[in-house]
C-alpha positions as CSV (number, residue, x, y, z in Angstrom):
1,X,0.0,0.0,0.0
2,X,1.2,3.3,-1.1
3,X,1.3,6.5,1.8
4,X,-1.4,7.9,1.2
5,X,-3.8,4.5,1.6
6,X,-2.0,3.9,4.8
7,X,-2.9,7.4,6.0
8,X,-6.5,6.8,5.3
9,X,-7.3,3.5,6.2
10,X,-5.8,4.6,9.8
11,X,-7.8,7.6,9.9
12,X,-11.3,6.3,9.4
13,X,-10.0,3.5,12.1
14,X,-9.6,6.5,14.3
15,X,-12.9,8.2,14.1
16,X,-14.1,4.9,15.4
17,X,-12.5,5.1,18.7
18,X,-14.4,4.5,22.3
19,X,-12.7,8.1,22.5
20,X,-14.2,9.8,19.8
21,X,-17.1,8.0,20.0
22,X,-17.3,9.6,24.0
23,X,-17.0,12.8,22.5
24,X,-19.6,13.2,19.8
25,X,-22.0,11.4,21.7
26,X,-21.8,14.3,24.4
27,X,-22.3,16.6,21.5
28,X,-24.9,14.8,20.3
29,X,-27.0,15.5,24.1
30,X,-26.3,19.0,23.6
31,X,-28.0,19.3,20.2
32,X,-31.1,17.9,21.5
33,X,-31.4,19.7,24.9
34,X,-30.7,16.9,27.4
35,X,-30.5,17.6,30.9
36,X,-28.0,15.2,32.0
37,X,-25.4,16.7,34.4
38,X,-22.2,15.8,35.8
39,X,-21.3,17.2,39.0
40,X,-18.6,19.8,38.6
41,X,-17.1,18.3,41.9
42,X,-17.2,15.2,39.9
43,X,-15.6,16.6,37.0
44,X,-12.8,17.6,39.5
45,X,-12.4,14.2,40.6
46,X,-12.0,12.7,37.1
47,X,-9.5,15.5,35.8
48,X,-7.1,14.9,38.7
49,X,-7.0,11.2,38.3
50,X,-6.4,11.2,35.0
51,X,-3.3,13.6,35.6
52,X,-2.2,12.1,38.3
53,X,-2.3,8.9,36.5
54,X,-0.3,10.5,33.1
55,X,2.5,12.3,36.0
56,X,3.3,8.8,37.8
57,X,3.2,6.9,34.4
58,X,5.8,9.7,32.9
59,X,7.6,10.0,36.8
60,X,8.2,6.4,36.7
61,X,9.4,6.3,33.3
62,X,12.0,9.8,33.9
63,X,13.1,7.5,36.9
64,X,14.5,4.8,35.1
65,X,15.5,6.9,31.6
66,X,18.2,8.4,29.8
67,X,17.5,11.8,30.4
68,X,19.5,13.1,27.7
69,X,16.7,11.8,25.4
70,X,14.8,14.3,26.5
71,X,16.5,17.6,25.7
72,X,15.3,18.0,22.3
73,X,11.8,16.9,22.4
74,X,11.6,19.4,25.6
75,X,13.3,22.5,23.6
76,X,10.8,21.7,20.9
77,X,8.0,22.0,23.4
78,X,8.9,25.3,25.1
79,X,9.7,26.9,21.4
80,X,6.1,25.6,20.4
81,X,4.3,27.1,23.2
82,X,5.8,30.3,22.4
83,X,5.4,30.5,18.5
84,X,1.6,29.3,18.5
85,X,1.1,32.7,20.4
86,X,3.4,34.7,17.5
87,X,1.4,32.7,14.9
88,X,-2.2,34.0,16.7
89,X,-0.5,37.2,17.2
90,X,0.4,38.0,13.6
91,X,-2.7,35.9,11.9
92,X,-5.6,36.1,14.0
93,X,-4.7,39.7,15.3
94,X,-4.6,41.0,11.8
95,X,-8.2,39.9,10.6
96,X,-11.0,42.3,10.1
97,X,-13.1,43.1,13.7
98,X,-10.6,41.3,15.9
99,X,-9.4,42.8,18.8
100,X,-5.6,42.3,18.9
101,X,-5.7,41.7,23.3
102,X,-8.3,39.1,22.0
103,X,-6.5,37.7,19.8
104,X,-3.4,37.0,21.7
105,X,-5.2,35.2,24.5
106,X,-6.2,32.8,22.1
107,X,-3.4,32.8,20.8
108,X,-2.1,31.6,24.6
109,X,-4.7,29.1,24.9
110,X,-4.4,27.5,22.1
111,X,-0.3,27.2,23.2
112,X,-1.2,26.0,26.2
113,X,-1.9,22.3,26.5
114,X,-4.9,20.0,27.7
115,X,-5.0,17.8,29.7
116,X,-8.2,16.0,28.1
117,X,-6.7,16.3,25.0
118,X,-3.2,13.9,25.8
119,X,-5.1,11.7,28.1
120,X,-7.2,10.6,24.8
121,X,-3.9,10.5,22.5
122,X,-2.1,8.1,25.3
123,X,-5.5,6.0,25.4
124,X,-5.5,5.9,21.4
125,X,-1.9,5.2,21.1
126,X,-2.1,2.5,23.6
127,X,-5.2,1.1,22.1
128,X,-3.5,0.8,18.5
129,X,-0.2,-0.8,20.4
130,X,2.2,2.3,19.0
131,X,5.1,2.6,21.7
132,X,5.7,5.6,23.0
133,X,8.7,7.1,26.0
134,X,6.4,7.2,29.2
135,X,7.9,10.5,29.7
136,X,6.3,11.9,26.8
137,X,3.4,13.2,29.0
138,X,5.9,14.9,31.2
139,X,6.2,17.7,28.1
140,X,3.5,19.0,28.8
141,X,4.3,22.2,31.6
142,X,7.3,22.8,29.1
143,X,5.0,23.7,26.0
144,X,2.2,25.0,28.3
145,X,3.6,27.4,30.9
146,X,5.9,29.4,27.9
147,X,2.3,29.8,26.1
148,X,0.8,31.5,28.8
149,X,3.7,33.4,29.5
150,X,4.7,34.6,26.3
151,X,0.5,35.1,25.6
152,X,0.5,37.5,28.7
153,X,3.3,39.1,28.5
154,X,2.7,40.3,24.7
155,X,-0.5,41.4,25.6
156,X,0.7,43.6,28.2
157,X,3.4,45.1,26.0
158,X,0.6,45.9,23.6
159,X,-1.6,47.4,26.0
160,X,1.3,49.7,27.7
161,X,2.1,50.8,24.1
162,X,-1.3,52.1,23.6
163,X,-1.4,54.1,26.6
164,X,1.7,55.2,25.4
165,X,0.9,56.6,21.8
166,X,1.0,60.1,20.3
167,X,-2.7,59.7,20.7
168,X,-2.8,59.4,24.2
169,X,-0.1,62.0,24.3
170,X,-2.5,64.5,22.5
171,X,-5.3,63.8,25.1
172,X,-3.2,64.6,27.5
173,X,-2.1,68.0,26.3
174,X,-5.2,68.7,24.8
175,X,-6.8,68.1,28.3
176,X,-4.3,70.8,29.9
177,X,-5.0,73.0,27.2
178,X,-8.3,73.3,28.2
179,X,-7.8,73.9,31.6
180,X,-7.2,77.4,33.0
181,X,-3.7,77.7,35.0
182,X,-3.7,79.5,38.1
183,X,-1.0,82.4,38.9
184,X,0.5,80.1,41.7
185,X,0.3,76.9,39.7
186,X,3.9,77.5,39.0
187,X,6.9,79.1,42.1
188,X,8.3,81.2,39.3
189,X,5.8,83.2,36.7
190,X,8.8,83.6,34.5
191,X,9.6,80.2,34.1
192,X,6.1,79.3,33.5
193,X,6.5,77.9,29.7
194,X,9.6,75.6,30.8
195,X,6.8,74.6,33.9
196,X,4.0,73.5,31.6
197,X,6.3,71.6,29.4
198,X,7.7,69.9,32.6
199,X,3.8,69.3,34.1
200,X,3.7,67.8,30.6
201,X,6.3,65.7,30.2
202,X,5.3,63.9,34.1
203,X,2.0,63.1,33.1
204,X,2.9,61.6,30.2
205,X,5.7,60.0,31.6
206,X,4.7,55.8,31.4
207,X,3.8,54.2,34.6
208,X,6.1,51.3,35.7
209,X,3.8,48.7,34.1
210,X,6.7,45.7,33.6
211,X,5.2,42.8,33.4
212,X,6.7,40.3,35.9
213,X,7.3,36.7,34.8
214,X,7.7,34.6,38.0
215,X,4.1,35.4,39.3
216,X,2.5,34.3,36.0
217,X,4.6,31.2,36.2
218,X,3.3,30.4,39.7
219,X,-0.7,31.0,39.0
220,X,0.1,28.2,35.9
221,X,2.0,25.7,39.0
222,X,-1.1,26.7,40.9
223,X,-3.7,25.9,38.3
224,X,-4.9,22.3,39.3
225,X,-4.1,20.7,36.0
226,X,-0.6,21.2,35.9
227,X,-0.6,20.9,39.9
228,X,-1.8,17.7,39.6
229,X,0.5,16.4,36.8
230,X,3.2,17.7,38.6
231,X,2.6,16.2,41.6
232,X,2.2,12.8,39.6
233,X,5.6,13.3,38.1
234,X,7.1,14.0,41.7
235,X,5.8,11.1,43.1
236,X,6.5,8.8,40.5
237,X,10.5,10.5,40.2
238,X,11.2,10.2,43.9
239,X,8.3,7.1,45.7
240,X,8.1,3.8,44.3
241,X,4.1,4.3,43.6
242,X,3.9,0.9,41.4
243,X,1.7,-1.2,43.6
244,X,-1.2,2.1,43.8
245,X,-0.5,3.1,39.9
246,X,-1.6,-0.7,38.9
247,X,-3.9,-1.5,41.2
248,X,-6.1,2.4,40.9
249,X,-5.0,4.9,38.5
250,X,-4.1,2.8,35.7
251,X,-7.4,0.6,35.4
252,X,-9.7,3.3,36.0
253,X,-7.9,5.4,33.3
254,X,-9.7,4.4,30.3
255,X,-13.2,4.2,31.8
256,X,-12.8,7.9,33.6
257,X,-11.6,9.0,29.9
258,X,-14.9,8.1,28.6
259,X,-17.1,10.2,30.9
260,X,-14.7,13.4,30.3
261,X,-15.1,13.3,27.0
262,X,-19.1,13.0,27.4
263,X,-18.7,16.6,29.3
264,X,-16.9,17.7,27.0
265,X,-18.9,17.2,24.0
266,X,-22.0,18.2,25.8
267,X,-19.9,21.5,26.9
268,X,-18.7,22.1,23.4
269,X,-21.8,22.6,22.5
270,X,-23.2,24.8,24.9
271,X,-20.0,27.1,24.4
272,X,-20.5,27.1,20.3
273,X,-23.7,30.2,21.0
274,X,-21.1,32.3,22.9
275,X,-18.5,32.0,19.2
276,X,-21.5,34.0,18.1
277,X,-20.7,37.6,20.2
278,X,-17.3,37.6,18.4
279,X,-15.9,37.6,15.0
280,X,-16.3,34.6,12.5
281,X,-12.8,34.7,12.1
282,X,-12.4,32.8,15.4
283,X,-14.7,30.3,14.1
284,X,-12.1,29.8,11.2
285,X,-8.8,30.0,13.0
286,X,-10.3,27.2,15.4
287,X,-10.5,25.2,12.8
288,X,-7.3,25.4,10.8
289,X,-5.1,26.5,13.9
290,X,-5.0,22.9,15.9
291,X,-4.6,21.2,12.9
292,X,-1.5,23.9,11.7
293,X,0.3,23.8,15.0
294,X,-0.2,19.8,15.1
295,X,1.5,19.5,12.0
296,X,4.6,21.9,12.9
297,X,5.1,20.1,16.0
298,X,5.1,16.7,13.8
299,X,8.0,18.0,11.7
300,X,9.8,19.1,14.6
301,X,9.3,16.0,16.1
302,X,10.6,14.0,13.2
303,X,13.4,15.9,13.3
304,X,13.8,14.7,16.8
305,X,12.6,11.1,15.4
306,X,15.6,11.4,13.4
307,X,18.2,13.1,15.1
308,X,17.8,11.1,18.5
309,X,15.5,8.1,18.3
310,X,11.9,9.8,19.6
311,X,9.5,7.0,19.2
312,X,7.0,7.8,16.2
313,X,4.1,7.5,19.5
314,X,5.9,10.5,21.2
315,X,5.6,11.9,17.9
316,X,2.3,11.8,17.6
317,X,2.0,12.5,21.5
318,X,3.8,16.2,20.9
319,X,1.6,17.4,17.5
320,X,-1.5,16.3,19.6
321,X,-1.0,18.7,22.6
322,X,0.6,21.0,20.0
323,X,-3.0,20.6,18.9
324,X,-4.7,20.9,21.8
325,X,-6.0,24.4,24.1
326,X,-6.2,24.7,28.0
327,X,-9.3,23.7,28.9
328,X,-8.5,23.6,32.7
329,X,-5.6,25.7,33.9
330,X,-5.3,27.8,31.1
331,X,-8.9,30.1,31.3
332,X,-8.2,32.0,34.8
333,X,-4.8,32.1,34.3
334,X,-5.4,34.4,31.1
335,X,-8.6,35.9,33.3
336,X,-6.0,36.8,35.7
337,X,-3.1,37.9,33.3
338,X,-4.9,39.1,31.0
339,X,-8.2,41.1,32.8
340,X,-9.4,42.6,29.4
341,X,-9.2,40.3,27.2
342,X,-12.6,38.8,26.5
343,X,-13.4,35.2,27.4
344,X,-16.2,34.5,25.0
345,X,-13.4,35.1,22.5
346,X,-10.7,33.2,23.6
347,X,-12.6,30.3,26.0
348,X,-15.5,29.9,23.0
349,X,-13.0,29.3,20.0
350,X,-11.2,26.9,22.4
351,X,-14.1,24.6,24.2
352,X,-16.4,25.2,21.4
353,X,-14.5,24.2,18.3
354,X,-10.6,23.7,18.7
355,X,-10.9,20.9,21.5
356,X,-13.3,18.9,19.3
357,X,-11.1,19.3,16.4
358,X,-7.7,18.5,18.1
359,X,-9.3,15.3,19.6
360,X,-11.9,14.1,16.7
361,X,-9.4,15.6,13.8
362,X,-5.9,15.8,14.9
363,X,-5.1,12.7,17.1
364,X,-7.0,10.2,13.6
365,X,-4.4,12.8,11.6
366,X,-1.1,12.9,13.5
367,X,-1.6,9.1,13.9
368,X,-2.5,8.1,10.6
369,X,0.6,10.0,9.1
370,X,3.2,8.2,12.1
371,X,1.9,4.6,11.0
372,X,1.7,5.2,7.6
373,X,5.3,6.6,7.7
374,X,6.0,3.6,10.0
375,X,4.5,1.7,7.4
376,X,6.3,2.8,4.8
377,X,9.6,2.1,7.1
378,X,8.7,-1.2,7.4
379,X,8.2,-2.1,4.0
């Protein structure tokens, strides 16, 4: 069989997945109205052990591994992270009736990773039998927390250049201009020219506004995703957890997968009506952005593939949550970094439409093209 047959018998394979099959069913409920509901608390529950499950699984594997293997798939990550929010800033940002502040937190979501997202790529991956480093979970803080970084610290520069612009400038003297000046505004009358221009220059004189990188760093630790993962990872680095991971967290994985991805259809959904206060453009870039992003972190990836040995799985495991948004830890980290952006923007494009392509496009995608280029090894 030639590439291309590989590629699409794979793919249709994909779309059959328990995973996939989770996902559209949830949107399915939504469509008709259904009033099924999963605890939040619930949801909680689920999102940490799945986390927790991924962090032991890659802290077990970092344990007992060559840790040189992981230098270049980790630099890929972190330079990912950070161009997906260049790519949103000079792409999305550009289009007609897009707010730019908008624009770069999606931009920062869609860099960020979820969590959702790689739990159903490990479940796929280990469902078709493609080996992948355990480890290759453990990339996720390294693409995620540069997103949200870079994402909030752009749009702050942006913001503090706008209140900084001739414009504003004008406002300002145009303001004073207005305003009568009292005899004893200034000590000396005579000096009063070389006074204005002095009152001047201190009000328009830019505030300290330097964005500071450590506390944005520490609300993404915070964020229960990534606290959870982490935590996992810790664990599984330093304990010998083996006996808990086979006996819990490992056969409950698949099964607590299942009912995510039922929320998460169902909440896709709901979240498609708020796409509708914003541009279309959103509705576009949701669509092609996971599936662009995937496919750089591929090529990257094969380039790793190449250059050190990554696995064709941890291939596929890097373009999916190159794919993926935050769903999780991402949102209020933006809210917080990020106070003006707006979240029907940024949250909408990602819940509503990017998630559901990254999982029910992307993962059938990235892992049609590694077997058929396994394939094609092979033969």
């Amino acid at each position: 069989m030639d590439f291309l047959s590989l590629f699409l018998i794979d793919f249709v394979k994909q779309l059959q997945s328990p995973t996939l099959s989770f996902l559209i069913g949830g949107m399915i409920l939504g469509a008709l109205g259904s009033e099924l509901v999963i605890p939040e608390a619930v949801n909680q529950i689920i999102v940490f052990m799945l986390l927790m499950k991924i962090g032991l699984t890659g802290g077990q594997a970092i344990r007992n591994s060559n840790l040189t293997e992981m230098v270049l798939p980790v630099a890929f990550a972190m330079a990912l992270g950070i161009l997906i929010v260049f790519i949103a800033r000079y792409t999305l940002a550009k289009l007609p009736k897009v707010n730019t502040v908008d624009a770069i937190a999606t931009g920062g979501l869609f860099g960020a990773v979820s969590g959702s997202t790689m739990a159903a790529a490990l479940t796929v991956l280990d469902g078709q039998n493609m080996p992948y480093e355990a480890w290759a979970g453990a990339l996720y803080p390294f693409m995620d927390i540069p997103a949200l970084v870079t994402a909030i610290v752009i749009a702050n520069i942006y913001l503090n250049k706008k209140k900084g612009s001739p414009a504003a400038h004008s406002t300002v003297q145009e303001s004073f201009s207005k305003q009568p000046v009292a005899a004893g505004d200034y000590p000396d009358q005579q000096d009063y020219p070389r006074g204005r221009q002095e009152y001047l220059r201190k009000q328009q004189k830019p505030e300290d506004n330097r964005v500071k990188i450590w506390p944005i760093v520490e609300e993404s630790l915070r964020g229960p995703a990534l606290s959870a993962m982490l935590l996992g990872l810790a664990i599984g680095i330093i304990a010998q957890p083996e006996s808990v991971y086979k006996s819990f967290y490992d056969p409950a994985f698949r099964g607590l997968l299942s009912i995510l991805m039922l929320v998460m259809g169902m909440e896709a959904w709901s979240r498609l009506g708020e796409l509708r206060k914003v541009a279309q453009w959103y509705v576009v870039y949701s669509v092609v952005a996971p599936l662009l992003h995937g496919l750089i972190a591929f090529g990257l990836g094969m380039i790793a593939h190449y250059a050190t040995g990554f696995s064709l799985g941890g291939v596929v495991v890097l373009a999916v949550i190159a794919s993926s948004s935050s769903d999780i830890s991402g949102p209020p980290t933006l809210r917080a970094g990020i106070p003006s952006a707006n979240p029907s923007a940024y949250i909408g494009a990602s819940t509503a439409i990017g998630t559901p392509i990254a999982i029910g496009v992307g993962i059938p995608l990235f892992l049609g093209l590694a077997q058929a280029i396994g394939g094609m090894g092979g033969s």
